[in-house]
C-alpha positions in Angstrom: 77.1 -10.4 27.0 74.7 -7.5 26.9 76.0 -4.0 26.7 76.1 -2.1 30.1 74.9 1.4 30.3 78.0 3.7 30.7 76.5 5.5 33.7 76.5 1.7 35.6 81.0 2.4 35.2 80.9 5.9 36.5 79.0 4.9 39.6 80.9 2.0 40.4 84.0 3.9 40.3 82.5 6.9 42.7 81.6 4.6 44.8 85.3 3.2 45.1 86.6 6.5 45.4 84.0 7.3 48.1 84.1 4.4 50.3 87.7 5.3 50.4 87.9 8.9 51.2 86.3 8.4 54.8 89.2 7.0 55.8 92.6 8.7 57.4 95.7 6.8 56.8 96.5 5.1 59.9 100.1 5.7 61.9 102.3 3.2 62.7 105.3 3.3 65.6 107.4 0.4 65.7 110.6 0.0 68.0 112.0 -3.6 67.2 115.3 -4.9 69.2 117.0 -7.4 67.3 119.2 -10.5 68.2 120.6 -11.6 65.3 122.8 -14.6 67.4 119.4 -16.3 67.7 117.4 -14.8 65.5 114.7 -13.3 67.4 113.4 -9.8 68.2 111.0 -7.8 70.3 108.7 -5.3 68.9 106.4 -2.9 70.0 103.9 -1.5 67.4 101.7 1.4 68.1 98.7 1.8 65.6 96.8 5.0 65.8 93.9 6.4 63.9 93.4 9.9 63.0 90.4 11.8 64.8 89.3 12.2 61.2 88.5 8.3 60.8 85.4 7.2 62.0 86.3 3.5 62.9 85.5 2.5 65.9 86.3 -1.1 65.8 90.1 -2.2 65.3 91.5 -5.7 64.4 94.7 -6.3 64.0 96.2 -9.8 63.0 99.4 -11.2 64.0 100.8 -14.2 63.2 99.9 -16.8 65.7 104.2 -18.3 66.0 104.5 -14.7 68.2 104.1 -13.9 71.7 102.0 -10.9 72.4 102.0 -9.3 75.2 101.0 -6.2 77.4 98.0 -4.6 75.4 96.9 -1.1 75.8 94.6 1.1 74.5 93.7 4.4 76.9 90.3 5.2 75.1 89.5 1.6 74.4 85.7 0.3 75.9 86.6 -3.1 75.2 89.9 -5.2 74.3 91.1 -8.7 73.7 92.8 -11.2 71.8 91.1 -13.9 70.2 92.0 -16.8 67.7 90.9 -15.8 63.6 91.0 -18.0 60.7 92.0 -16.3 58.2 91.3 -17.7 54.6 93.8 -15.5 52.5 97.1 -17.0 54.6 95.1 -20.9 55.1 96.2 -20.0 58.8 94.9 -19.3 62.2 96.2 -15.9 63.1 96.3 -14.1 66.4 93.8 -11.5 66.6 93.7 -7.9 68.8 90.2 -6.6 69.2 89.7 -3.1 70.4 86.5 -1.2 70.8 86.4 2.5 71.3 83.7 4.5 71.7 81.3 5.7 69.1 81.5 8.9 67.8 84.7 9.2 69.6 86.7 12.7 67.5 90.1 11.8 68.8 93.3 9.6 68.0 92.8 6.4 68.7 95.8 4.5 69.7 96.6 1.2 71.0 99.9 -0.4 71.7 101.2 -3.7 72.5 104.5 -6.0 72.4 105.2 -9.0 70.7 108.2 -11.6 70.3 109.6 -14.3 68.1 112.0 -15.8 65.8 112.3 -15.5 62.2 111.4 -18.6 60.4 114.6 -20.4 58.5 114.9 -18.8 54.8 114.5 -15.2 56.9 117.2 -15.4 59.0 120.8 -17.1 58.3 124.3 -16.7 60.0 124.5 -13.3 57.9 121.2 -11.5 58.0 117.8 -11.1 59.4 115.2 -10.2 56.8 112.0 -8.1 58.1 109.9 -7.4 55.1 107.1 -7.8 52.8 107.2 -11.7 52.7 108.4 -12.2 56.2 104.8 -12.2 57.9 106.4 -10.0 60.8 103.6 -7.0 61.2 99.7 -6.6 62.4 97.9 -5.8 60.0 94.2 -5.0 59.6 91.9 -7.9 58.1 91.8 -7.8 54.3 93.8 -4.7 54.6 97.4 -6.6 54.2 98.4 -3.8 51.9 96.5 -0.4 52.9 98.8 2.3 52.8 100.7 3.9 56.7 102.8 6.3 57.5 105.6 4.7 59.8 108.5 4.9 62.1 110.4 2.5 62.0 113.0 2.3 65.1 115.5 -0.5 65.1 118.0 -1.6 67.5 120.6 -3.9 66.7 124.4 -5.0 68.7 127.0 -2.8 68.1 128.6 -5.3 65.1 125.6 -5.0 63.5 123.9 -2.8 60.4 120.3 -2.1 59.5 119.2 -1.2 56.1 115.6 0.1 54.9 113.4 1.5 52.0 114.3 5.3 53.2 117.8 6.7 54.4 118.3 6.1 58.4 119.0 8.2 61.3 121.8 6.1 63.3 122.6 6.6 66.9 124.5 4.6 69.0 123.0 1.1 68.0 119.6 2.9 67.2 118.4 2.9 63.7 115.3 5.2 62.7 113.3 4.9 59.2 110.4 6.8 57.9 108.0 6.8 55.4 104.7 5.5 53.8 104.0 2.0 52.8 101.7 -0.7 53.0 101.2 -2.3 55.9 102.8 -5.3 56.1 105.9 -3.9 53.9 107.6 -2.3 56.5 111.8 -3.3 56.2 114.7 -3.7 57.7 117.3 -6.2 57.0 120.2 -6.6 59.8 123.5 -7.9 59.1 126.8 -7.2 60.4 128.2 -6.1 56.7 126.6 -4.5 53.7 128.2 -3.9 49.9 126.8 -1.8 48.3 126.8 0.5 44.9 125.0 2.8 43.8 123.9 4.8 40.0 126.0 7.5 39.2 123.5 9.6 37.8 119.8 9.8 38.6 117.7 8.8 39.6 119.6 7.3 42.3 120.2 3.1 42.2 121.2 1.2 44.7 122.2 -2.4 44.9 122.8 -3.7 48.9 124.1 -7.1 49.1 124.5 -8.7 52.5 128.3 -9.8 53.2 129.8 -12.0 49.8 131.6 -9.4 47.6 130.0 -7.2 44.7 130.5 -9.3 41.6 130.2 -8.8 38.0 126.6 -9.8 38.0 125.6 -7.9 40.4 127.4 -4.7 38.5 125.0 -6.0 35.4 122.2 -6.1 37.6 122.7 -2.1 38.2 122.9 -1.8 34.7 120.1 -3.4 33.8 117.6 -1.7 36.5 119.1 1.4 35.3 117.3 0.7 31.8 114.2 -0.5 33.3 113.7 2.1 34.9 114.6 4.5 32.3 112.4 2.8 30.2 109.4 2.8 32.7 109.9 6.1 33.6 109.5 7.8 30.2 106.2 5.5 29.9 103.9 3.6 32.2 105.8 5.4 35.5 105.7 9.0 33.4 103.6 10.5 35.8 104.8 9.4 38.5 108.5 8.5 38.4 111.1 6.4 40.1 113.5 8.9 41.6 115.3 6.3 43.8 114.7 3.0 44.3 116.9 0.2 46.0 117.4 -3.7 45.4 118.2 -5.8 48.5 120.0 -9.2 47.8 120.0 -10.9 50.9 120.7 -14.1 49.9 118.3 -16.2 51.7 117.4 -18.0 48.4 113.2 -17.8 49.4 111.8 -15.8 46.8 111.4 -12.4 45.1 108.9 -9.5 45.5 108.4 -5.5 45.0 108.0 -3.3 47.6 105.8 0.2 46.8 108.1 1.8 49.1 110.6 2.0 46.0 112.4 -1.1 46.5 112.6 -5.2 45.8 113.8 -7.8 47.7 115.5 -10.7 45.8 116.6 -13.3 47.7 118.4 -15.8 45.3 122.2 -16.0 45.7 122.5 -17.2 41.8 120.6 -14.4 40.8 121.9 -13.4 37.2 119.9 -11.0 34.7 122.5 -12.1 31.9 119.0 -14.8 32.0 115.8 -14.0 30.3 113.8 -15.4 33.1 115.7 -13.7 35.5 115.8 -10.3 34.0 111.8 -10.3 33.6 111.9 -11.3 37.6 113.8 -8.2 37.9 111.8 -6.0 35.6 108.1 -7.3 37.0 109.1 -6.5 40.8 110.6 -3.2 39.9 107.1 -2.6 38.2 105.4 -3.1 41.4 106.0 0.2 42.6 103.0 1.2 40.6 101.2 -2.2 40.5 100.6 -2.7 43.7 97.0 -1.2 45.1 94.6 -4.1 44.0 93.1 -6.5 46.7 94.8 -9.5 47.1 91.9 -11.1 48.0 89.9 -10.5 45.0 89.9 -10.7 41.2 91.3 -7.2 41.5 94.8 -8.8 41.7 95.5 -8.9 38.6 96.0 -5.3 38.5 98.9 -6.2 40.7 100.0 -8.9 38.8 99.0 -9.2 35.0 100.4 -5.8 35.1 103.7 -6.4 36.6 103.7 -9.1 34.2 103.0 -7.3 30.9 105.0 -4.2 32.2 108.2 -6.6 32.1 107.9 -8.0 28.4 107.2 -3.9 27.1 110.4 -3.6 29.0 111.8 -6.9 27.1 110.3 -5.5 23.6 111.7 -1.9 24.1 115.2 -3.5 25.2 115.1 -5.0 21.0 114.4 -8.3 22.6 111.3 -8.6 20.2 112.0 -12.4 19.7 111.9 -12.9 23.7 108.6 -10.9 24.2 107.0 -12.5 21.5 107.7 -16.2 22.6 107.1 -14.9 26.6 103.1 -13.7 25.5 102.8 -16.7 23.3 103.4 -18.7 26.7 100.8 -16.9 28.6 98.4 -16.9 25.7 98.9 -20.7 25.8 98.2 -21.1 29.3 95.6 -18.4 29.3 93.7 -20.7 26.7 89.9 -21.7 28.3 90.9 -20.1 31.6 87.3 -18.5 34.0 86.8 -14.9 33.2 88.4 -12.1 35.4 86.0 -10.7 36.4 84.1 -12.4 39.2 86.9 -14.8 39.5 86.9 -16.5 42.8 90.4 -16.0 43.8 89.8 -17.2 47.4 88.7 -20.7 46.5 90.8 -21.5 43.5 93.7 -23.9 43.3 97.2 -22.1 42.7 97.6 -23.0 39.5 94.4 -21.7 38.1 94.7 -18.5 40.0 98.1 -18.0 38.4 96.3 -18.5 35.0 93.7 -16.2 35.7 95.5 -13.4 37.5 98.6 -13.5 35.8 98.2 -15.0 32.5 94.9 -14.2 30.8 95.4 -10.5 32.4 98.7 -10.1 30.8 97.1 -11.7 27.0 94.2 -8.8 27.9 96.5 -6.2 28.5 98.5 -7.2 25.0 95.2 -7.2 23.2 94.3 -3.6 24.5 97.7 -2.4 23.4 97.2 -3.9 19.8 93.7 -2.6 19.7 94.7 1.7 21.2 97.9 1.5 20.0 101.4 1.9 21.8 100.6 6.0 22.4 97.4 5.7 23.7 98.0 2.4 26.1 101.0 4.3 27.6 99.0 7.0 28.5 95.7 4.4 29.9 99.1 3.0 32.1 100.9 6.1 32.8 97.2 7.5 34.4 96.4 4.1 36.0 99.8 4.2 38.0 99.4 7.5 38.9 96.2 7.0 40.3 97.1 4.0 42.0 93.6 2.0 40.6 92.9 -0.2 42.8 89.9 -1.7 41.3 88.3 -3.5 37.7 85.8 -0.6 37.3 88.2 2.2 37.7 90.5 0.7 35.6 87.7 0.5 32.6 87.2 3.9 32.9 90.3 5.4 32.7 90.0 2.7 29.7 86.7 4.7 28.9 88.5 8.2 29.3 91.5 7.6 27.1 89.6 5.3 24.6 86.6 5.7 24.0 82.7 3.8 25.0 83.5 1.4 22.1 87.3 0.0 23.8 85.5 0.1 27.3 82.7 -2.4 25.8 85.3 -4.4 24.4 87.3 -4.1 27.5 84.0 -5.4 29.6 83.6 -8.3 27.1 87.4 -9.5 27.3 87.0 -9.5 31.3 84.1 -10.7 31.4 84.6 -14.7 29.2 
């Protein structure tokens, strides 16, 4: 392809970074009642944006299995509730649609309730999981993952517990979180008994586990995200570090996934890192409290994903497992083999599998490619600055490339993402 004039990367980039800045991070007020005997709840969720932000049209989507009810907004000009397709979840969601004035330098708030039941694989005899993969929270169009500040208020019957990302305030049934997250990674898992332990040095580990006992797997499963993090802290993380993070085994056997809020959810009840497979699940979520601030509903997901992935085998490589990492990357290089470019990869209209090729495999042979080409110093320090600066985009990505590398790397970098 031909070469692109460096200036064309530096504007990009600013213009990233400036479409971004004109925007306040919204506030979020949540006070959901739980009834873990059927396995419903109530919520109501207050969204407010600072005067700062000049928006002056706000959507919210809400999936359409709820009931919503009693919609407010004092300020508002216009309001309603409409029916959305929206592409990213193949779904038609509920959608709130509130005008306010132009112009208008205040808060803008609106409130409203909503109520339902969490779907089977969220909820079972034991627990109620509200969380990143439970599709339980509004959330702005396209914006699944923007960041909030929350507060999170939860009330649950006496028998019952509620654990989060952050440490609670409990009174009398009432459970209070608070914090900053994405938007649709707000949690709270309920469940009439917790185990627990917890890292004896820091930073501070937890493992929660929802009523079975604490088992020697579990102990190993400590262990083991005490040395990933360790070893992520001293090198992509190095700039920003873990300083407590917390694994939730519910044991609703649905999936896995990282939270930026300093936590994962893993759901299987067999989980056992003694397994390859299952200690790179372990390893790639942790990772996701860095790799986390790419669209989903772009080509920029594979800063999400190809780096969670690649993050987990440098984990598998520094643990002496050299045999494992190299016969993991020879996987993805297999399937990464004739796959579209990255960039200006349709990730909306792509079949599953050949997103997962894309996204997460031929990113993660890129990423090993630019570590053999900088060297193990120099990539560590392209990751350590990424993380830190929570990229969130292809072309700011290149230049931090660009900055640590060289014109010549960025080039090549281009030239990789681009067949």
């Amino acid at each position: 392809m031909p070469r692109l004039p460096t200036h064309f990367f530096a504007l990009l980039s600013l213009y990233f970074i400036c479409s971004h800045s004109s925007f306040a991070t919204p506030i979020v007020q949540l006070q959901l009642k739980v009834a873990p005997a059927t396995h419903s709840f109530s919520c109501q969720y207050t969204f407010s944006l600072p005067a700062s932000d000049t928006t002056s049209i706000v959507r919210l989507n809400l999936n359409p299995q709820f009931a919503l009810q009693h919609l407010t907004s004092p300020q508002a000009i216009q309001q309603r509730v409409v029916r959305r397709y929206y592409p990213y979840f193949a779904d038609t969601m509920q959608q709130v649609e509130v005008r306010f004035p132009a112009n208008l330098h205040k808060i803008r708030k609106l409130t409203f309730t909503y109520s339902g039941t969490l779907d089977k694989g969220l909820a079972t005899d034991y627990v109620m999981v509200f969380s990143g993969h439970s599709n339980w929270l509004p959330f702005r169009p396209g914006q699944d993952y923007e960041l909030v500040t929350y507060t999170l208020a939860v009330s649950a019957p006496p028998a019952y517990q509620v654990r989060s990302t952050t440490p609670a305030k409990h009174h009398h049934g009432r459970w209070t979180f608070r914090g900053t997250t994405s938007a649709i990674e707000l949690t709270a898992l309920v469940a009439a008994r917790f185990q627990q332990m917890t890292s004896a040095k820091e930073p501070r580990i937890a493992v929660v586990k929802v009523e079975p006992p604490l088992l020697g797997r579990d102990t190993l499963l400590l262990q083991r995200a005490e040395t990933i993090i360790g070893f992520y802290n001293r090198s992509l993380g190095a700039q920003d570090p873990i300083k407590r993070f917390t694994i939730f085994l519910p044991g609703t056997n649905r999936d896995a996934f990282g939270l930026l809020d300093n936590a994962t959810v893993i759901t299987y009840s067999d989980f056992d890192v003694a397994k390859r497979g299952e200690l790179l699940i372990l390893a790639h979520e942790i990772s996701h409290k860095w790799w986390g601030y790419g669209s989903v509903h772009d080509e920029s997901e594979w800063l999400n994903e190809a780096f969670a992935t690649y993050s987990s085998l440098l984990y598998l490589q520094d643990s002496g497992d050299s045999t494992g990492y190299r016969a993991e990357l020879a996987k993805r290089v297999q399937s990464a083999t004739n796959a579209p470019a990255i960039i200006g990869f349709d990730r909306a209209n792509a079949p599953y599998p050949l997103f997962r090729r894309v996204v997460y495999d031929k990113g993660t042979v890129i990423l090993a490619a630019l570590h053999t080409r900088v060297g193990t110093e120099k990539f560590y320090a392209i990751l350590a600055k990424t993380a830190a600066g929570k990229v969130s985009t292809t072309a700011s990505f290149i230049e931090v490339v660009a900055q640590e590398s060289g014109p010549d790397t960025r080039q090549w970098l281009v030239t990789e993402l681009s067949k």
